[in-house]
N, C-alpha and C positions, 0 to 999 in steps of 0.2 A: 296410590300406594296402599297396600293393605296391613291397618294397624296391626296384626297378629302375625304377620309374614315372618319375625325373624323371634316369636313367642318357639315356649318349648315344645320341638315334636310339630309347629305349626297349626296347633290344635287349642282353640282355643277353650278345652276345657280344663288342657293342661296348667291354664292361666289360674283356674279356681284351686286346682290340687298345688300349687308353687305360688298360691297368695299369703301374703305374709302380713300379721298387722300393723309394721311402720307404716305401711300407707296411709294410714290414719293420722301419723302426724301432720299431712300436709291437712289433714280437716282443725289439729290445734293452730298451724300459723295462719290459714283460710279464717278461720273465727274468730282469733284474736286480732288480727286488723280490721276485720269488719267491726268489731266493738269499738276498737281505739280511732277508726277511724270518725263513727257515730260520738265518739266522746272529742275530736279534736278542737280545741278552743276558739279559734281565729276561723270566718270563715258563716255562712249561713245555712242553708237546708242542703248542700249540696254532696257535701260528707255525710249526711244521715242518710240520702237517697244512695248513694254508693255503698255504703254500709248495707243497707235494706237487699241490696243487691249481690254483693259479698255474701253474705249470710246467707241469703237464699241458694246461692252456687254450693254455697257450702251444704247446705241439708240434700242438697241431690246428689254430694257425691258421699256423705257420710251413708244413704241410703242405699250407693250401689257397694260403696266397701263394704258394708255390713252384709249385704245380702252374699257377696262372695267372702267374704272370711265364717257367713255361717255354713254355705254352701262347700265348704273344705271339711268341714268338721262334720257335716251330714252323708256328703261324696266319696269323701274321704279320709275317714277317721284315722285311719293307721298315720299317716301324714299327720293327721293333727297334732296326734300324740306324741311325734316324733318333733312336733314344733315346740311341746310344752318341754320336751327334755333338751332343747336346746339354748345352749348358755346366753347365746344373745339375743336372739329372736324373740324367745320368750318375753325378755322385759320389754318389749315392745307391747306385749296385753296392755299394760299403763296407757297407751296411746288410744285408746277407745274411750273409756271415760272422759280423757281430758277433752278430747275432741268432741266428744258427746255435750262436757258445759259448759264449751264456748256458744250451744245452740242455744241450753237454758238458758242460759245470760242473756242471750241475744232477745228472748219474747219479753224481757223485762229494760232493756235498753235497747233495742235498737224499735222497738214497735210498741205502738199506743198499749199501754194497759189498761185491762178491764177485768169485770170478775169473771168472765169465761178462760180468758187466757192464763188470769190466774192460777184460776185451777188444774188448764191442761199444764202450765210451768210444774204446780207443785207435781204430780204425778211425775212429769221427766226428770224432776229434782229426786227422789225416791229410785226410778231407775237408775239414776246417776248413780247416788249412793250403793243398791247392790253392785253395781261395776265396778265402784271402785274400792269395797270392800273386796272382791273376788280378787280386784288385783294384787290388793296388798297382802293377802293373803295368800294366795294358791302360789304365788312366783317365787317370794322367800320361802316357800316350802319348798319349789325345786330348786331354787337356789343352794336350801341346806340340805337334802337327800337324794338327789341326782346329777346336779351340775358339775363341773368342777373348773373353779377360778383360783385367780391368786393375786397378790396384790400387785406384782406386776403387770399381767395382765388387766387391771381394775382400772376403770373408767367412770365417767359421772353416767352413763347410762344407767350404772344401779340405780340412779335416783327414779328411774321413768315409773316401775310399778309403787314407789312409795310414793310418791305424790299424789297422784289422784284425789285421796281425800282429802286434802288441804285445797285442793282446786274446788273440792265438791261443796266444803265448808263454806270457802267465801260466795260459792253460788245461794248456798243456804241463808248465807247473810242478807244477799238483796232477796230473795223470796221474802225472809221472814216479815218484810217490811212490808211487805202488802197481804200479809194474814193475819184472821183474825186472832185473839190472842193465845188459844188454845192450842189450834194447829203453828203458830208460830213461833211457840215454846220450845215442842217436841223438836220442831224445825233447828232453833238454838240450841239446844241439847246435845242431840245427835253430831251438830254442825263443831262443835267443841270438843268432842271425842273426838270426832275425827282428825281434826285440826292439832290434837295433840299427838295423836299415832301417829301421823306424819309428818309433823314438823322436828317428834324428838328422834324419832326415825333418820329423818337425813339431815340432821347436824349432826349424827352417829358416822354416818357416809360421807357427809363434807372433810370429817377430820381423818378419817381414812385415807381419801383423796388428798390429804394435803400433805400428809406422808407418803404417800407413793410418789406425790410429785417429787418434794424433796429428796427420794431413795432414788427414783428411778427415770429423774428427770420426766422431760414431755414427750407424748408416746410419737407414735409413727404419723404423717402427716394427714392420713386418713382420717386420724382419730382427733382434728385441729376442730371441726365443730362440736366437739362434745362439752368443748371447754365455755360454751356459752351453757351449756344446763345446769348448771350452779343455781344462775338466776331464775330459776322454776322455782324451786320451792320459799326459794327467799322473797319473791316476787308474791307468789299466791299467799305464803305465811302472811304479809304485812297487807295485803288486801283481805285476808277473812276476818285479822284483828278488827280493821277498822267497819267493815259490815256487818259483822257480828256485835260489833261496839253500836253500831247506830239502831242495828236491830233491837238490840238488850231495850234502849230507850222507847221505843215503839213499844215494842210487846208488856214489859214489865209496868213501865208508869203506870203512878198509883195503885201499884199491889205493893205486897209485904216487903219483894225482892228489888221496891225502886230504888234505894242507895248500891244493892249491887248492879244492878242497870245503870247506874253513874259511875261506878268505878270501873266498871267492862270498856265503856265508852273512853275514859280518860288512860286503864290501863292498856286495850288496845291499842291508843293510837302513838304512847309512848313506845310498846315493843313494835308497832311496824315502823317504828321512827329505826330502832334498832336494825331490823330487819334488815330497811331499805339501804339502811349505811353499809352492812356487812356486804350486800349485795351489788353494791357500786362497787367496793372492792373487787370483789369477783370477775364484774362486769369490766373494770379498767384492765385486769389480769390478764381477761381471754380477749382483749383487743389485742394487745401487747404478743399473746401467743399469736396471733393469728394475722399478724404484721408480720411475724415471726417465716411462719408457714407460705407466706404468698411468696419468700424468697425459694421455694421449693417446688412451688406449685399444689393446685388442691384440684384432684380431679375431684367431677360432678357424683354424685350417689345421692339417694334417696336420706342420707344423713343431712344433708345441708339444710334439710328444715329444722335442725337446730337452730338453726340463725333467727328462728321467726317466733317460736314461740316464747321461750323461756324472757327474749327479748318484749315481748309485747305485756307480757304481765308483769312483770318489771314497770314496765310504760305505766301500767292501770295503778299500782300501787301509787307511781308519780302521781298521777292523775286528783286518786283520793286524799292524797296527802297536800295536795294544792287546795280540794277542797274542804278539808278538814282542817289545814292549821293558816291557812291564805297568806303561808309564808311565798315572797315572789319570786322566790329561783324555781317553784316545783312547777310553774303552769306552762315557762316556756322550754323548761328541761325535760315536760313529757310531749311537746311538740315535736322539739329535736330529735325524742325516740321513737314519736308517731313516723317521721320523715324518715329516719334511719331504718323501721320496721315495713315500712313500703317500700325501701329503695329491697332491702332482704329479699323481699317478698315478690317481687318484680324478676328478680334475675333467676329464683329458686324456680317459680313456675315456667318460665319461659326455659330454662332447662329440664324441668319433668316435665313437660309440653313436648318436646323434640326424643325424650328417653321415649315417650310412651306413643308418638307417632312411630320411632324408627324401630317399637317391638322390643328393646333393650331391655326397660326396665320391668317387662313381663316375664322377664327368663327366670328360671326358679334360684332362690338361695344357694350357697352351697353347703349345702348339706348331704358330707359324703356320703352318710348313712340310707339316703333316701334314692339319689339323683347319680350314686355311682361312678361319679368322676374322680379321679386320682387327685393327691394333694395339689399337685404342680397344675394341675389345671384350674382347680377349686383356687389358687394363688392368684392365677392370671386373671381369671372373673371375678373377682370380688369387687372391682372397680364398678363394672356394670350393674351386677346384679341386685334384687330387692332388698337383701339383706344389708346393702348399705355399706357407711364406715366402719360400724359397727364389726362387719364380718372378718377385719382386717387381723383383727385378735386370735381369730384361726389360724394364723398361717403359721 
């Protein structure tokens, strides 16, 4: 069977001009259970070696997304630009970075550290950060001067380009623990800005959402995995407190700044305590939605990797907070989420496995502006196409 047989026009260059960057989030659920599975508690070298191997699938396909999502914007610019003024697509940018530092993470947890690796980390950790600055940036600019939303239409996908730097932060946290003190400063610095642009960012957007919900109840059943993205940023906020708290004490001891490197340390692990509570909430809510939704049916899209990510840093958060307060409900509560973020994670791919043999999921978005299809067909294809749950909001 020829993977590109039922791609657009049957042309597989058509594949790079109708590439969109959700694909990327299958590299944040791909990297975040390779981490979590390398962190799971019970168990001997055997989850490290699967992990090591997860991870590594993962940098070969973040290597071919990248090369085609640049190859769109080189190919085909007019397209690209027509991606960046697109309401939903667009927030998908967010999905590069993130998926970019589950890699960084990975050279500092899932593989021996040393001062070479170090250094290539710090360098990817700096990449990271431009990305995800770009994200947070460039997208609420077309959000506020080209888009146009509404709170009815309003979903937790806003949350995808704000996050990033809260993701990038707690990667900042575990770098900074293995630099020396100058460069692991800057590292903490930087790592704190960030972490505040995006944590006060989407508690702006959660309380939005919590109003829409209330006004305009739960949206359409397409839109039933979004409702796990909550747990992103509440997940990464309460993991940067606490690696940025462990880093404060690495880097600062014995200078001027070591009592504030004591309360960093104590005051982060109080607000990811915070954090992680609001986020349970959240997290019981979109079970409950989404018990809700099976009585409906949920067809497959490229959205379903909602299941995986926001869920697994949630997990990490559990993780740190087992090993930071060695209270005994956290070690076997983030097993149960390692277990529950595999089962996601098993059924998501072996459905984009089958989208991307049978040609489906290479078909291009719908984007009438670009692709020329009438509303009523743009309606019928939203199910299949790259653009996701997401695209449902167009109709």
């Amino acid at each position: 069977m020829n993977l590109f047989a039922d791609a657009p026009k049957s042309d597989p260059w058509e594949i790079i001009r109708h590439f969109t960057p959700n694909w990327f989030a299958a590299n944040m659920g791909t990297g975040i259970l390779a981490l979590m599975l390398a962190e799971f508690p019970y168990g001997h070298w055997e989850q490290k070696l699967l992990g090591q191997g997860l991870w590594s699938i993962n940098v070969f396909f973040f290597v071919i997304f990248a090369l085609l999502f640049l190859g769109r914007a080189f190919f085909y610019p007019d397209s690209f630009r027509r991606l960046l003024h697109h309401p939903i697509q667009s927030l998908f940018i967010g999905a590069i970075p993130m998926g970019f530092a589950t890699i960084v993470n990975g050279m500092i947890i899932i593989w021996p550290v040393s001062a070479s690796s170090v250094a290539i980390t710090e360098v990817m950790w700096w990449v990271d950060v431009a990305l995800a600055v770009i994200s947070v940036l460039l997208v609420p600019f077309f959000m506020f001067t080209a888009h146009e939303h509404s709170i009815e239409q309003m979903t937790a996908a806003w949350l995808l380009p704000i996050v990033p730097p809260e993701v990038t932060a707690a990667s900042g946290g575990l770098l900074a623990q293995h630099l020396a003190p100058a460069a692991g400063a800057a590292v903490i610095y930087v790592s704190y800005v960030l972490w505040s642009i995006s944590v006060l960012l989407s508690m702006g957007i959660l309380a939005i959402l919590f109003l829409r919900l209330a006004l305009h109840k739960l949206p359409h059943r397409d839109m039933a995995v979004s409702a796990w993205l909550p747990l992103g940023p509440l997940g990464t906020g309460a993991m940067a407190m606490i690696t940025l708290g462990v880093a404060d004490q690495h880097v600062f001891s014995g200078t001027a700044l070591t009592g504030m490197a004591q309360f960093g340390a104590m005051a982060g692990l109080f607000v990811a305590v915070l954090l992680w509570g609001f986020g349970l909430w959240w997290m019981l809510m979109a079970a409950f939605f989404t018990l809700r939704y099976l009585g409906e049916g949920l067809p497959f899209n490229m959205g379903w990797w909602g299941f995986t990510f926001p869920l697994g840093v949630f997990n990490a958060a559990t993780y740190l907070l087992a090993r930071e307060t060695h209270f005994g409900v956290f070690l076997p509560l983030g097993a149960a989420f390692t277990v529950m973020l595999s089962i996601f994670w098993i059924i998501v791919t072996q459905r984009s496995v089958a989208g991307m043999w049978s040609g489906r999921l290479f078909r291009a978005p719908c984007l009438s502006a670009e692709t020329g299809l009438p509303d009523s067909s743009c309606a019928e294809a939203a199910h299949q196409e790259n653009s996701g749950l997401m695209e449902s909001l167009r109709k």
